[in-house]
C-alpha positions as CSV (number, residue, x, y, z in Angstrom):
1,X,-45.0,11.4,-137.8
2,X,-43.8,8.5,-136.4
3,X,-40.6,9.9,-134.8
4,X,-42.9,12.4,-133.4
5,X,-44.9,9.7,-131.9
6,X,-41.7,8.1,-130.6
7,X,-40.4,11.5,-129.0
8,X,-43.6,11.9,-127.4
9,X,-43.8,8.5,-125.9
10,X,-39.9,9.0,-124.3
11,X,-41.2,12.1,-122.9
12,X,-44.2,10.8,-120.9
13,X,-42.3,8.2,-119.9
14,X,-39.3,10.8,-118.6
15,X,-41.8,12.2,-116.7
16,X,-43.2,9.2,-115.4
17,X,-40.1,8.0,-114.0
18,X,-39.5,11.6,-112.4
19,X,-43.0,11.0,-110.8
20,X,-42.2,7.7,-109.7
21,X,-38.6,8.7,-108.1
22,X,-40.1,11.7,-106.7
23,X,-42.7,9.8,-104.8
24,X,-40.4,7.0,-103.8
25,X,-38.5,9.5,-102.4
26,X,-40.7,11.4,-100.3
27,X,-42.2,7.6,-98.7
28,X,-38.8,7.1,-97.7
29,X,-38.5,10.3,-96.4
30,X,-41.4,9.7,-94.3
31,X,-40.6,6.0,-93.2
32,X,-37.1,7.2,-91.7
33,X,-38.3,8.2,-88.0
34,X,-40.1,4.8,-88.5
35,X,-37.5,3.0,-89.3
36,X,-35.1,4.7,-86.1
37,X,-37.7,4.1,-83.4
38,X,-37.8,0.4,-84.4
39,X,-34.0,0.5,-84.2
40,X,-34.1,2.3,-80.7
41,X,-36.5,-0.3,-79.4
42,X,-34.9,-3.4,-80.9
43,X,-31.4,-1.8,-79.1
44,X,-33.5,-1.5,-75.9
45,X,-35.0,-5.5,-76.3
46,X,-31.5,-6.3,-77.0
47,X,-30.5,-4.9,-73.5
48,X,-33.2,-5.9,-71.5
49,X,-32.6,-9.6,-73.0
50,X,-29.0,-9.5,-71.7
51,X,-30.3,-8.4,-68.0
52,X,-32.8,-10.9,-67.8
53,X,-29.9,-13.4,-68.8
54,X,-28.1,-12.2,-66.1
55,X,-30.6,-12.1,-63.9
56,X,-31.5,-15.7,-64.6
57,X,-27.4,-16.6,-64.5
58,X,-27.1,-15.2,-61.0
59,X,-30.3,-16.6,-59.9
60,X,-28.9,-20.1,-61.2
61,X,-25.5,-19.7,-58.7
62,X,-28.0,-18.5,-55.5
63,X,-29.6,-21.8,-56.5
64,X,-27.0,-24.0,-56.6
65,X,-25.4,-22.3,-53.4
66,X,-28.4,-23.1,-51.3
67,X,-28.2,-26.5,-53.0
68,X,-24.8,-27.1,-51.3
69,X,-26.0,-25.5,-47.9
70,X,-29.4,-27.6,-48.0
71,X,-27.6,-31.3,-48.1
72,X,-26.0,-31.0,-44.6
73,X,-29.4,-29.4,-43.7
74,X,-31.5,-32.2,-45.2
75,X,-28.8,-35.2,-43.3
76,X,-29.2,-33.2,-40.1
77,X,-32.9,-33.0,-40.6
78,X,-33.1,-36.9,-41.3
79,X,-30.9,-37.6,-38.1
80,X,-33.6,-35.8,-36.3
81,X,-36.5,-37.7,-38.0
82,X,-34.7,-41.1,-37.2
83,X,-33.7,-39.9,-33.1
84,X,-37.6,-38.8,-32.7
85,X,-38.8,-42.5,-34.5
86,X,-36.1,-44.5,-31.9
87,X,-37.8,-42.4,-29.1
88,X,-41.4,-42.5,-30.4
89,X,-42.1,-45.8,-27.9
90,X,-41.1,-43.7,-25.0
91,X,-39.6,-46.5,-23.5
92,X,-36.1,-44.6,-23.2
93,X,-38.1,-41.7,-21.7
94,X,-39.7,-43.7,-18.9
95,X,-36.6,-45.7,-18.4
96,X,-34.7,-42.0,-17.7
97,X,-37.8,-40.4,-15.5
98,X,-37.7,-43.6,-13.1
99,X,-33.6,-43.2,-12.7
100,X,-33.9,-40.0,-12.1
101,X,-36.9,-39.8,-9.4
102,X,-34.9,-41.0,-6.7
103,X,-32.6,-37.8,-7.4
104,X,-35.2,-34.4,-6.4
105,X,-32.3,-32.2,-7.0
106,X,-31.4,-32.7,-10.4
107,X,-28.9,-30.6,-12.2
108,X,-29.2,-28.1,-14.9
109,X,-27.5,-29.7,-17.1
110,X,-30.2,-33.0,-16.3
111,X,-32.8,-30.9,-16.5
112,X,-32.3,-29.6,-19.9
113,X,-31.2,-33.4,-21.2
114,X,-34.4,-34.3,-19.8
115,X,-36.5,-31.5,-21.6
116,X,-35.0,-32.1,-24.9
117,X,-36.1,-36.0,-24.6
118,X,-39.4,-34.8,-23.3
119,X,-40.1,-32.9,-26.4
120,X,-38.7,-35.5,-28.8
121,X,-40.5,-38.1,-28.0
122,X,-44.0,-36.0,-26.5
123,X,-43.4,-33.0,-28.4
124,X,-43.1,-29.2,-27.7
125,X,-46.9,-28.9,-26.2
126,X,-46.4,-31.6,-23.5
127,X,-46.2,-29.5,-20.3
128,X,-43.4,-31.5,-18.6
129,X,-41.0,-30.7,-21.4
130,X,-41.5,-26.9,-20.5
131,X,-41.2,-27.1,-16.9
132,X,-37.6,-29.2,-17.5
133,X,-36.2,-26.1,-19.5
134,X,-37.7,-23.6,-16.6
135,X,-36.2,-25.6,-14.1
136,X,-32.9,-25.8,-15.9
137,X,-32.8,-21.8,-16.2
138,X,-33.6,-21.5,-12.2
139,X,-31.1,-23.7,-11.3
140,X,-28.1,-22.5,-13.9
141,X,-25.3,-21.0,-12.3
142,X,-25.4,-18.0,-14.7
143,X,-21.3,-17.9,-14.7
144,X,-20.4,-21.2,-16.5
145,X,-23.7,-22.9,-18.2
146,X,-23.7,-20.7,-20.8
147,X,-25.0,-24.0,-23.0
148,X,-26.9,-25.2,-20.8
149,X,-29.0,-21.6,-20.4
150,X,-29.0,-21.6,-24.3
151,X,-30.3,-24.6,-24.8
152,X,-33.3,-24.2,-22.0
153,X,-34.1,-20.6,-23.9
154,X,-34.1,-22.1,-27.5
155,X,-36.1,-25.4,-26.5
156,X,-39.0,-22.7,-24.7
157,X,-39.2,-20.6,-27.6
158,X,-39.4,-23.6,-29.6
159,X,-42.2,-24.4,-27.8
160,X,-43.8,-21.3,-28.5
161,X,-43.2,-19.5,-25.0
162,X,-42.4,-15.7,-24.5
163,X,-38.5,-16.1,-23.8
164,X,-36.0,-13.4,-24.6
165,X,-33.0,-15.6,-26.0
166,X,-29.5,-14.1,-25.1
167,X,-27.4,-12.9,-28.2
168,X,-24.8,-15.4,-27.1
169,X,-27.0,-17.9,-28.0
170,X,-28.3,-17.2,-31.3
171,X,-27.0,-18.4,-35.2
172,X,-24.3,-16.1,-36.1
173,X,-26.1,-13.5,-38.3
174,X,-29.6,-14.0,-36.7
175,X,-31.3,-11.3,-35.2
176,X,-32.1,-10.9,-31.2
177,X,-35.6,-9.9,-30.3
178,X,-34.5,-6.1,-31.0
179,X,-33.3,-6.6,-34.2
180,X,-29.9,-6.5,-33.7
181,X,-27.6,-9.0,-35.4
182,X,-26.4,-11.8,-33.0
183,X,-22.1,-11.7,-33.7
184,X,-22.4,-15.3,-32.2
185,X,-20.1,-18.0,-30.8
186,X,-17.6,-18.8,-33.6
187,X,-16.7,-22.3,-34.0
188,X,-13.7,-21.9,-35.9
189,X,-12.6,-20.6,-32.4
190,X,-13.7,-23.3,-30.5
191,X,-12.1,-25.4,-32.5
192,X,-8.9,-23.1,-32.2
193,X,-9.6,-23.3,-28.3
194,X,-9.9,-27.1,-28.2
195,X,-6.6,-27.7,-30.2
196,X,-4.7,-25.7,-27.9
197,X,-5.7,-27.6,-25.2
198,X,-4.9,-31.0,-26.9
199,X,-1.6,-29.6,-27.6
200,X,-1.5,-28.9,-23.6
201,X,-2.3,-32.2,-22.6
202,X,-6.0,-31.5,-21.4
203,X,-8.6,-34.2,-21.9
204,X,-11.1,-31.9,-22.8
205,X,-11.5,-28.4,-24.4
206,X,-10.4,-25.7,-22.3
207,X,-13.2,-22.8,-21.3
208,X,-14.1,-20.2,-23.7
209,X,-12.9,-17.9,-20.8
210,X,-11.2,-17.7,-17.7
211,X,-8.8,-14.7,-15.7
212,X,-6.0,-14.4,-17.6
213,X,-3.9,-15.4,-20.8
214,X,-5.7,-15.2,-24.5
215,X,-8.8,-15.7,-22.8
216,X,-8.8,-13.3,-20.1
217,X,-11.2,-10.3,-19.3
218,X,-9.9,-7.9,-21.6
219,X,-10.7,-11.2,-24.4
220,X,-14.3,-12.1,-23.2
221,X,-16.3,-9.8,-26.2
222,X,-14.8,-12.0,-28.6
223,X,-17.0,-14.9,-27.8
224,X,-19.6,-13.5,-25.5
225,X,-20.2,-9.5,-27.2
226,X,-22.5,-8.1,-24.2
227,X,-19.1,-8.7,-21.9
228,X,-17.4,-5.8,-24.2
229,X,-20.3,-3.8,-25.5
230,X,-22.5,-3.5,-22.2
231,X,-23.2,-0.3,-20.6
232,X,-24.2,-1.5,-17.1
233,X,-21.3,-3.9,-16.4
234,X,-20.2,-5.3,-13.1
235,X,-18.4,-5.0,-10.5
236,X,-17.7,-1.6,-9.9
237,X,-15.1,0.7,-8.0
238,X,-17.8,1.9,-5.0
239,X,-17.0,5.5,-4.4
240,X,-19.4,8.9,-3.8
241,X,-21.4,10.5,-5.0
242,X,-24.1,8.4,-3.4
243,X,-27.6,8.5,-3.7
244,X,-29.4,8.4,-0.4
245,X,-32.6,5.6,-1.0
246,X,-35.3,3.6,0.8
247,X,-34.7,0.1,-0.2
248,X,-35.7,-2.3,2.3
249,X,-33.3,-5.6,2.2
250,X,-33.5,-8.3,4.2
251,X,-32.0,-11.8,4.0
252,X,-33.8,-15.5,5.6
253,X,-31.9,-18.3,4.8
254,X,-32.2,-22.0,5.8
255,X,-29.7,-24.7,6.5
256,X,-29.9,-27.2,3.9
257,X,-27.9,-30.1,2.4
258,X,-24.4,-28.9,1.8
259,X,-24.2,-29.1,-2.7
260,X,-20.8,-28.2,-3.7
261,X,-19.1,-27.4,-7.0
262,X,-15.5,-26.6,-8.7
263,X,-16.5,-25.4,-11.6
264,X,-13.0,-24.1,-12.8
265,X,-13.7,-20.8,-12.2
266,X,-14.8,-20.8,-8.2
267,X,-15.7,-22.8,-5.8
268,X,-20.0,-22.4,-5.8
269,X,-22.8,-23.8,-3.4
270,X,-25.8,-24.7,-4.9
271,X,-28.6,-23.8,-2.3
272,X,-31.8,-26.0,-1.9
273,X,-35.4,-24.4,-2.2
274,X,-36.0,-22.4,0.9
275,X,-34.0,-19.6,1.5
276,X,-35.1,-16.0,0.4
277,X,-34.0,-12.4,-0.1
278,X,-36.3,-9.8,-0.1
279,X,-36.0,-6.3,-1.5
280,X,-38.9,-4.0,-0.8
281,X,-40.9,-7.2,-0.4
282,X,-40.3,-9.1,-2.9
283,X,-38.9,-12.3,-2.6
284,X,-35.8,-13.4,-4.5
285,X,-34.6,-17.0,-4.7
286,X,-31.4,-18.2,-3.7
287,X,-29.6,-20.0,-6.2
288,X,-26.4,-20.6,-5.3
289,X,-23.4,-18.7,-3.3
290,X,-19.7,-18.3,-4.6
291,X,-16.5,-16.4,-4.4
292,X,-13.9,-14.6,-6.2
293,X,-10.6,-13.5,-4.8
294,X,-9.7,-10.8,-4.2
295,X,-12.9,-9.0,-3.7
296,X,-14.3,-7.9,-7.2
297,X,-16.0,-5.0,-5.9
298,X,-13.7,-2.2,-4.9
299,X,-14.2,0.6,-2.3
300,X,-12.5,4.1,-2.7
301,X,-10.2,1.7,-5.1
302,X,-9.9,-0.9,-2.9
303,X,-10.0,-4.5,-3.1
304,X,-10.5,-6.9,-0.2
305,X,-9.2,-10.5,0.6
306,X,-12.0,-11.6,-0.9
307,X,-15.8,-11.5,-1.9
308,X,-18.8,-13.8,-1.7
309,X,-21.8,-13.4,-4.2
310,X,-25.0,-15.0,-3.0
311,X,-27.3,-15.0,-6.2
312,X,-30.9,-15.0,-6.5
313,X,-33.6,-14.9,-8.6
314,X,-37.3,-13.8,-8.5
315,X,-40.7,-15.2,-10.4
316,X,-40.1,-12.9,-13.0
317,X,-37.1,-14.4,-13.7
318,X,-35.1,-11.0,-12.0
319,X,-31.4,-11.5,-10.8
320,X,-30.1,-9.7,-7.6
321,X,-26.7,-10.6,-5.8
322,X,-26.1,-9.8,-2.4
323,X,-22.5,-9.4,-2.2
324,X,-20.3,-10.0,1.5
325,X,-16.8,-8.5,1.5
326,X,-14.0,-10.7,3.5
327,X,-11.3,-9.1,5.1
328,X,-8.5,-10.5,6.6
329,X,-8.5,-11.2,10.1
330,X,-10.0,-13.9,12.4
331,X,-10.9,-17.8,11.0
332,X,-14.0,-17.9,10.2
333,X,-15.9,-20.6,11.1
334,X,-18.6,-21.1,8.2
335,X,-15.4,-20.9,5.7
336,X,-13.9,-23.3,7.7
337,X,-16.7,-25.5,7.3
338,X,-16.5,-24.7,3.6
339,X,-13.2,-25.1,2.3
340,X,-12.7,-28.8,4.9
341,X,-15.6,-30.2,2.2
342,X,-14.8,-28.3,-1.2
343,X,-14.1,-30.5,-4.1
344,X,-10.0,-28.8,-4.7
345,X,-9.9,-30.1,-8.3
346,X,-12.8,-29.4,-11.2
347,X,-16.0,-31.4,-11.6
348,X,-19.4,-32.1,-11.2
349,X,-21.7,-31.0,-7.9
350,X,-21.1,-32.9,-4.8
351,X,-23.5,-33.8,-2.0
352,X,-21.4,-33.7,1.3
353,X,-22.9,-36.3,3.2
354,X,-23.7,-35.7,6.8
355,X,-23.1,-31.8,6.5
356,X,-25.6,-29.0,6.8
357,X,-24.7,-25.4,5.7
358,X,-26.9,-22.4,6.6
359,X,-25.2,-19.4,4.4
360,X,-26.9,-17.0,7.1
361,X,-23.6,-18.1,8.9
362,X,-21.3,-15.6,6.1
363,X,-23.6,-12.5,6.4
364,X,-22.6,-9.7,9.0
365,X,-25.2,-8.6,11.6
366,X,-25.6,-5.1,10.2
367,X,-27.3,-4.6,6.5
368,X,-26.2,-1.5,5.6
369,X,-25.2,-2.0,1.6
370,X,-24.5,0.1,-1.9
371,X,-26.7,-0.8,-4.3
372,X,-26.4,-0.6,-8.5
373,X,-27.8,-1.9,-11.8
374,X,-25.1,-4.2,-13.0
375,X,-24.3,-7.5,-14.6
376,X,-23.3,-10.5,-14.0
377,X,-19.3,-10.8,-13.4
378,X,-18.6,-13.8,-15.4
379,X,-19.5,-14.7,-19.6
380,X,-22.1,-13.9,-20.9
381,X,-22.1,-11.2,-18.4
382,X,-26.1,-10.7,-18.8
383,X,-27.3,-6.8,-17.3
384,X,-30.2,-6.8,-15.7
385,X,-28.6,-7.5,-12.2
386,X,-29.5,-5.8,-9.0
387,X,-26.2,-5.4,-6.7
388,X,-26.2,-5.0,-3.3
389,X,-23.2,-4.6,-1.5
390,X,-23.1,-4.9,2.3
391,X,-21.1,-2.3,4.0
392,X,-19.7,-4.0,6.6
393,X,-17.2,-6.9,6.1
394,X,-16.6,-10.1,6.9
395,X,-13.4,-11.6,9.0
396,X,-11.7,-15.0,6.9
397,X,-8.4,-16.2,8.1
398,X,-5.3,-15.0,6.0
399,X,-4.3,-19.3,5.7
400,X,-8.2,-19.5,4.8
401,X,-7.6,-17.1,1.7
402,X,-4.5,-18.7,0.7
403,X,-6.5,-22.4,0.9
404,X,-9.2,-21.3,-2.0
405,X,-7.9,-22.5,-5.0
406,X,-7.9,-19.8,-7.1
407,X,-5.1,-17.2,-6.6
408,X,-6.8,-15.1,-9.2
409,X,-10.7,-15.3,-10.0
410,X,-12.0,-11.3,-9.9
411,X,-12.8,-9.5,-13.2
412,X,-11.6,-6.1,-13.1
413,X,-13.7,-3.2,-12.3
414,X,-15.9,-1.6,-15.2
415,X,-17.3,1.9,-16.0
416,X,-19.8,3.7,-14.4
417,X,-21.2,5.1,-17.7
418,X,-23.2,7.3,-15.5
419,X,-25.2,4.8,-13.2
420,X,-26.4,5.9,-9.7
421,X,-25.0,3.9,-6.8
422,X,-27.7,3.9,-3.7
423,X,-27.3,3.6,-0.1
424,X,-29.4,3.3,2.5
């Protein structure tokens, strides 16, 4: 009996191990896709961890880039604080405004110095400070004030005016009002430039650009991009197909003080208020007058002796050059007067005391020109410049041409890319 018991009690408990193993089993069974998704997401935590490491790693570097390119930043930014406290007084301003009322003529390069004071010490709203940098545009030669015309464009839009700012001028990297990245002036270059010229002797850096050598025409995009990459570039080879039009151009100038200038690249005339150009009535300006030889403008593939470019400007800030061909033949008297007053070697403007010039005196009796949209001939070469060519020439003296001092001064002829040239 009691084996039988034992037997028994072994047998219920076979079975309830069985029971036991048999339902352990089937939980585990059942816990396995449990047991893989928690993997699968532990993997994917795992992975997005390492990203986020990354992510904070790289963001760590950006951080201590800008670090680096913030401290010359912050030291040029307490420079600024430190000029505008020194200038806060305005006694340097006043002290500048009163030495420079006896002059009515200032230059650009004046005019801008005097903005930028202006607005240091009285701020971007003071009116004064705006109508220095307007002035300083008017009166910029276009050809070589490149700074100068950058820094009156930047210090109005800093002021908040409407002011389209020439690629030339901005950051390289920064984008021009049309979104276009600005390739911009490298300095590395300059420096490149500037060393050369040490190495030639010069007391200063030479100029970004000039007529021929590593910085000749065919070089000018590298520093001013518009000069390669423009599709209404000047001058032009004048030759039909014309178009016939009914432009109305006339020319009143005034004798005025005679203002001349070497520059380095021509010998220019600054021109006092007063003398006009009209085209279809509206009035135009005259800025300055200068020359290149030979004549940049060719006809039928010719060149001339040489050319004069009177240029102008209109309220909206519009440029148009009346160009006078000069071909060789008798002296010409307003040359004459000209070249016995020019300054022969580079440097600032000078006032030729006791000599009035009226420019009428270079223009031909008959108006009969070419007309195109075009450029201007010298960095940054800028488009937007109405041409008109007058048909008939001018005589100069063959000893006159070989007295300008520039044997070579003309940028070669560019392409037509299609543009209409109008006669009247």
């Amino acid at each position: 009996m009691k084996r039988t018991l034992i037997e028994v009690f072994l047998a219920i408990a076979l079975i309830g191990a069985s029971v036991f193993g048999w339902t352990n089993w089937k939980q585990n069974g059942a816990a396995g896709p449990q047991i893989t998704e928690l993997k699968a997401a532990a993997e994917e935590a795992a992975k997005t961890a390492k990203t986020s490491e990354d992510a904070v790693k790289a963001a760590q570097e950006e951080m201590a880039a800008l670090r680096e390119e913030m401290a010359p930043l912050e030291s040029k930014v307490q420079q600024l604080e430190a000029v505008k406290a020194a200038l806060a007084n305005g006694a340097t301003l006043a002290d500048l405004e009163a030495a420079y009322k006896k002059d009515k003529n200032l230059s650009a390069e004046r005019q801008v110095g005097l903005g930028a004071l202006r607005m240091l010490t009285k701020g971007a709203n003071d009116p004064a400070t705006l109508e220095s940098f307007r002035k300083a545009l008017q009166i910029s030669d276009f050809g070589n004030r490149k700074n100068t015309i950058c820094a009156a464009q930047i210090g109005l839009a800093a002021a908040g005016e409407k002011v389209t700012i020439m690629s030339e001028c901005l950051p390289k990297g920064a984008k021009d009002d049309k979104g276009e990245k600005s390739e911009g002036k490298d300095a590395k270059a300059d420096d490149k430039h500037a060393k050369a010229d040490d190495k030639k002797g010069g007391k200063h850096a030479a100029p970004h650009w000039g007529y021929e050598g590593e910085m000749g025409p065919e070089k000018w995009g590298k520093e001013f991009p518009t000069c390669a990459k423009g599709k209404s570039q000047s001058p032009l080879d004048i030759r039909g197909p014309f178009v016939k039009g009914r432009i109305v151009v006339t020319a009143d100038y005034k004798e005025g003080a005679l203002r001349m200038l070497n520059n380095g690249h021509t010998i220019q005339v600054n021109v006092n208020p007063g003398s006009k150009l009209r085209v279809d009535g509206i009035a135009y300006d005259l800025l300055q007058f200068h020359f290149h030889r030979p004549s940049e403008e060719k006809i039928d593939g010719k060149p001339l002796a040489m050319v004069v470019h009177f240029v102008h400007k209109n309220a909206e800030g519009k440029l148009a050059v009346l160009g006078v061909l000069l071909k060789e033949g008798n002296e010409n008297p307003g040359i004459k007067t000209l070249w016995t007053n020019m300054p022969k070697a580079e440097g600032p403007e000078v006032e030729v005391g006791g000599v009035k010039f009226n420019p009428g005196n270079l223009l031909p009796k008959e108006f009969d020109f070419y007309s195109y949209e075009g450029s201007l001939t010298t960095p940054p070469c800028t488009e937007g410049v109405r041409f008109f060519i007058l048909k008939t020439p001018v005589n100069v003296a063959k000893e006159q041409v070989a007295e300008f001092p520039f044997k070579l001064n003309a940028r070669p002829v560019q392409a037509q890319n299609g543009r209409e040239i109008v006669t009247n």
